[in-house]
C-alpha positions in Angstrom: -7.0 -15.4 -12.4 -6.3 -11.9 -13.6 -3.3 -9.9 -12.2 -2.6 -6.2 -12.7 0.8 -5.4 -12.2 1.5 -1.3 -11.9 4.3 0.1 -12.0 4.8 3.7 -10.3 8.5 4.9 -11.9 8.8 7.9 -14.7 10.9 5.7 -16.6 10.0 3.2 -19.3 11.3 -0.2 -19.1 13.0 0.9 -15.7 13.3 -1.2 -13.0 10.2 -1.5 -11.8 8.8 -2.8 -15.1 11.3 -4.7 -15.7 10.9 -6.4 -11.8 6.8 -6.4 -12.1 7.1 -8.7 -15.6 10.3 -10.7 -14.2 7.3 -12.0 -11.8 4.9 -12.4 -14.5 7.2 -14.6 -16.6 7.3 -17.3 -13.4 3.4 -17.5 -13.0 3.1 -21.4 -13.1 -0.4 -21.2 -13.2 -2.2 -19.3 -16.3 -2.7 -15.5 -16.1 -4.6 -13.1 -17.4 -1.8 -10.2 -16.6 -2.1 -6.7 -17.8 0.5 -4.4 -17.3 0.1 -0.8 -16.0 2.6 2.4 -16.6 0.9 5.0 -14.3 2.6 8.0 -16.1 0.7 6.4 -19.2 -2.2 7.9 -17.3 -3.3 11.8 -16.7 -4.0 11.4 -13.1 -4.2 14.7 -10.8 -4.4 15.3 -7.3 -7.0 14.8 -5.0 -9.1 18.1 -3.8 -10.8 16.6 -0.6 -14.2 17.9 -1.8 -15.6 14.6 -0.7 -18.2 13.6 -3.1 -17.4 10.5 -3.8 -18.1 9.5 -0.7 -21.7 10.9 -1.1 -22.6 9.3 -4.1 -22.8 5.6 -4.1 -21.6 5.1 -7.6 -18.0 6.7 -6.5 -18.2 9.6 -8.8 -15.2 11.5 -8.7 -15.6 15.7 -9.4 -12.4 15.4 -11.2 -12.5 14.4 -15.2 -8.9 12.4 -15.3 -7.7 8.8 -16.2 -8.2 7.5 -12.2 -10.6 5.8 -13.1 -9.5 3.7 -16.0 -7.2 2.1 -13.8 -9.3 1.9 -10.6 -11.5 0.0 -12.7 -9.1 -2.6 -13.4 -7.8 -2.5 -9.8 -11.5 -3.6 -8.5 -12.2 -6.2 -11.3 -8.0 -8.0 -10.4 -7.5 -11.1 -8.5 -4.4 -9.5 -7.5 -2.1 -6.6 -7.8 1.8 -5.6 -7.9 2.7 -2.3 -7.0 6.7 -1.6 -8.1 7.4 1.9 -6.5 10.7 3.8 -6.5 12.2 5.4 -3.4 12.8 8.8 -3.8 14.7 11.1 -0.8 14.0 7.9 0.9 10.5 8.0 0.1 8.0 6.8 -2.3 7.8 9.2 -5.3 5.1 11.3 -5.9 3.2 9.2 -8.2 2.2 6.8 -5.9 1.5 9.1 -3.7 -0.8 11.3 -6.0 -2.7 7.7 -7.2 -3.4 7.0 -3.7 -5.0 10.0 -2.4 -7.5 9.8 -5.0 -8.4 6.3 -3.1 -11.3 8.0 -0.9 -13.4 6.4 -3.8 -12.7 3.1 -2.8 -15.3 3.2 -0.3 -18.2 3.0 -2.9 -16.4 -0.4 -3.5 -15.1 -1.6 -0.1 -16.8 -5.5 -1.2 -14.9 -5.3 -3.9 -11.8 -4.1 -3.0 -10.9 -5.3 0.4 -8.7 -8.2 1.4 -7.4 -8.4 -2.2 -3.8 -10.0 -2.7 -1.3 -7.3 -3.3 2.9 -7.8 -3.7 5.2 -5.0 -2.9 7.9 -3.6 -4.3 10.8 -1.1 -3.5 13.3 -0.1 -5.9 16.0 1.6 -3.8 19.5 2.9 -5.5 21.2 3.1 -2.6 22.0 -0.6 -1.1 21.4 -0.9 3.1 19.1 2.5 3.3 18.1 3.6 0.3 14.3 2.7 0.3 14.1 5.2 3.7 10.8 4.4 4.6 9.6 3.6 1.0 8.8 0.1 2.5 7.1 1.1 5.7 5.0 3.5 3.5 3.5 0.7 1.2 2.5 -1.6 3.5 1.0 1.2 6.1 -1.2 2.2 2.9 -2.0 -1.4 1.9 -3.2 -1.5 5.4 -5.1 1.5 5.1 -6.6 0.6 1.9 -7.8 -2.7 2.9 -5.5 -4.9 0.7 -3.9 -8.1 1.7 0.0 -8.3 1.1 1.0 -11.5 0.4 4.7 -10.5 0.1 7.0 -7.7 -0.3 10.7 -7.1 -1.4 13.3 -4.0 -1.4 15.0 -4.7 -4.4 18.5 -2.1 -4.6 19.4 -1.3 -8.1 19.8 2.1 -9.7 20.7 1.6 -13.4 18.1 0.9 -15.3 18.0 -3.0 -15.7 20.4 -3.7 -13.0 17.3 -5.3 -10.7 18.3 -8.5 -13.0 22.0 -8.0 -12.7 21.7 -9.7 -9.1 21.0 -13.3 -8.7 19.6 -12.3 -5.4 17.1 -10.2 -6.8 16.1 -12.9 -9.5 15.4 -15.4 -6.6 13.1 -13.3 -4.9 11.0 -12.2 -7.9 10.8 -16.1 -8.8 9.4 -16.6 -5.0 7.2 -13.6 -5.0 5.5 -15.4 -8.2 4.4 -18.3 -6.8 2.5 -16.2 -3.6 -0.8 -16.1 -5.5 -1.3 -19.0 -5.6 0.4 -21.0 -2.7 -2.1 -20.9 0.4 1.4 -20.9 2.7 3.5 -17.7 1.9 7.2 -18.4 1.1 8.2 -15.4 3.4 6.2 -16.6 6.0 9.1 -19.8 6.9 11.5 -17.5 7.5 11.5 -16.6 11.4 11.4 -13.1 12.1 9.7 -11.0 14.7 6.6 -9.7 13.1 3.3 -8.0 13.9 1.1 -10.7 14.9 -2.0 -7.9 13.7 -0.9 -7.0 10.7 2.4 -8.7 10.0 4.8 -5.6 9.8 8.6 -6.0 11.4 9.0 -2.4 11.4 7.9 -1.2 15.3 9.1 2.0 17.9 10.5 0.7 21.1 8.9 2.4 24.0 9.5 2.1 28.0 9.3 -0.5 30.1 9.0 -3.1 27.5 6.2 -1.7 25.1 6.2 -1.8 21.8 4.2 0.0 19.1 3.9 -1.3 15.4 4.4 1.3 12.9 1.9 0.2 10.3 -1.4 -0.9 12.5 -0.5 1.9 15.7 -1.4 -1.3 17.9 0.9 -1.5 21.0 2.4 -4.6 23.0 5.1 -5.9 24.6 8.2 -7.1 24.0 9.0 -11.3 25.7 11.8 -13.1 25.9 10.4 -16.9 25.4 13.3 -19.9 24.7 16.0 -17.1 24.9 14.5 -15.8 21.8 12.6 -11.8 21.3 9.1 -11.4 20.4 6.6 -9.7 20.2 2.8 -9.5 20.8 0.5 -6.8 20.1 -3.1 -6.0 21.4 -5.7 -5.2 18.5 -7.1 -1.6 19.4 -9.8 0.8 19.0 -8.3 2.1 15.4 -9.8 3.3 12.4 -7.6 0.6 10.2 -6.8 -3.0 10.1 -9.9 -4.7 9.9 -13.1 -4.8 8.0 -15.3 -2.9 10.8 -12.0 -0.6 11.5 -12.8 0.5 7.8 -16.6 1.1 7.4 -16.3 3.0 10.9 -13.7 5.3 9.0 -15.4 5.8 6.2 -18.7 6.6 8.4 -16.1 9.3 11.0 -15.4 11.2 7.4 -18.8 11.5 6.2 -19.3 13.0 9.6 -17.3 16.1 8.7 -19.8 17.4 6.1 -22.2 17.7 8.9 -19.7 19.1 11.7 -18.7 21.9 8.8 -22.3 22.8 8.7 -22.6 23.3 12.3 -19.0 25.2 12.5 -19.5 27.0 9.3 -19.7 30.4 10.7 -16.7 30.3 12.8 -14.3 28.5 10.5 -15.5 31.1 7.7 -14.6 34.2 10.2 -11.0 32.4 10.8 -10.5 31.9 7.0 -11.5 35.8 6.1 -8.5 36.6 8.7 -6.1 35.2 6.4 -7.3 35.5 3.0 
C-alpha cells in the first residue's frame, strides 16, 4: 500500500507535518509513505481556460509543479491532507492546489472513491478551525475522494499537536483507518448524513434539514427519544459517480454556450474595459 501524506502549512516541521508523520509512525501494516510539503512545490493558480478538460491526457496550459504531485496523488492508495485554519478558514494553499483539480477529470477511474484522512490544525481551541472542517470534506466530496476519517486538532505552537494526549490518541486511531474495513469513528453515535456522512447541516422550517456538504435536504425524527436525521439523495452535480461525469459533461457545455453568446458577452465586456 502506498500512502501520500501532504501537508498544506508554510511552515516546516509545523504541525501539520509533525501530525501527518505521527500517523505514519502507527501504520501496523507496511507502507510505502512519501511525504509531501506543498510550498516545496511552484504551484500557481488556476486560469479557468479549460483545456484540460478538452484534451484527454489532462494537459494543463500552465508550466508549474501540479503536476508532480497530481501524479502521485493518482498512483496513492490513500491520502492525508493536514491543512491549517486561517481567519477561520483553510489557507490559501489548499485552496490554490485544489482549483487546479478541473484536471482530475481526465482521470476520474483513477482518482475517485480513494481513501482520504482529514486534518485541521486550529490555534484557537472551541472555534478556531471556522469552517476549515466543513470546507475539506465539502471538497473531498466534490472531488470524488472517500474520507475515512477526519480530526480538528487545536494547537498553535509549533509542535504542540503532540503536547496533548488527546491529540496523540486520535492520530493513533486515524492510522489504523486504512486498513480496518469498520471505521473507528464510525462507533461513536452521532447524527450524521446518511449521503455523505457530514454532521455539519442548516436547520430549516417545519422540520427540514439541509446537509451542508452534499446540499441534500431531509428531515429531522425523533425515534426512541433520540434526534436524527434522514436525507433524500437529489438531482446534484456531486456525491456520486454519475453526479460527477454529468458535471464534468455541464462544464464542457460552456465552451459551446460561449460560442453561441460570444457576441453579446464581448459587447458587455468592451463596456467595462
Amino acid at each position: 500500500m502506498k500512502i501520500i501524506g501532504i501537508s498544506f502549512s508554510p511552515r516546516k516541521v509545523g504541525n501539520c507535518e509533525i501530525a501527518i508523520k505521527e500517523i505514519a509512525n502507527h501504520f501496523e501494516e507496511k507502507v510505502d509513505f512519501e511525504f509531501i510539503r506543498i510550498y516545496d512545490y511552484n504551484i500557481k493558480p488556476c486560469i479557468a481556460c479549460y483545456k484540460c478538460l478538452f484534451s484527454q491526457e489532462g494537459k494543463c496550459s500552465i508550466e508549474d509543479d501540479f503536476f508532480k504531485v497530481f501524479e502521485k496523488i493518482i498512483d496513492a492508495d490513500g491520502l492525508i491532507f493536514a491543512v491549517p485554519s486561517y481567519f477561520l478558514g483553510p489557507n490559501s494553499s489548499f485552496k490554490v492546489f485544489i482549483d487546479r483539480f478541473l484536471i482530475s477529470y481526465a482521470f476520474f477511474d483513477k482518482i475517485y472513491d480513494k481513501p482520504v484522512i482529514l486534518l485541521t490544525i486550529a490555534g484557537v481551541e472551541n472555534g478556531g478551525e471556522g469552517y476549515t472542517d466543513l470546507a475539506l470534506k465539502s471538497t473531498a466530496k466534490v472531488l470524488g475522494f472517500k474520507v475515512i476519517g477526519s480530526e480538528i486538532l487545536y494547537s498553535a505552537l509549533p509542535g504542540e499537536v503532540l503536547l496533548k494526549d488527546e491529540n496523540k490518541v486520535k492520530l493513533k486511531k486515524l492510522a489504523k483507518l486504512f486498513f480496518n474495513s469498520l471505521k473507528e469513528n464510525e462507533k461513536e453515535e452521532k447524527i450524521k448524513c446518511n449521503i455523505c456522512g457530514s454532521n455539519y447541516f442548516e436547520f430549516l422550517d417545519n422540520g427540514y434539514v439541509k446537509c451542508l456538504v452534499c446540499k441534500n435536504r431531509g428531515r429531522l425524527v425523533i425515534e426512541d427519544n433520540k434526534f436524527n436525521i434522514y436525507i433524500e439523495e437529489g438531482e446534484l452535480f456531486f456525491g456520486s459517480k454519475e453526479a460527477k461525469l454529468k458535471h464534468k459533461e455541464w462544464l464542457k457545455n460552456m465552451k459551446e454556450r460561449f460560442m453561441n453568446e460570444r457576441n453579446k458577452l464581448m459587447e458587455i465586456i468592451k463596456k467595462y474595459k
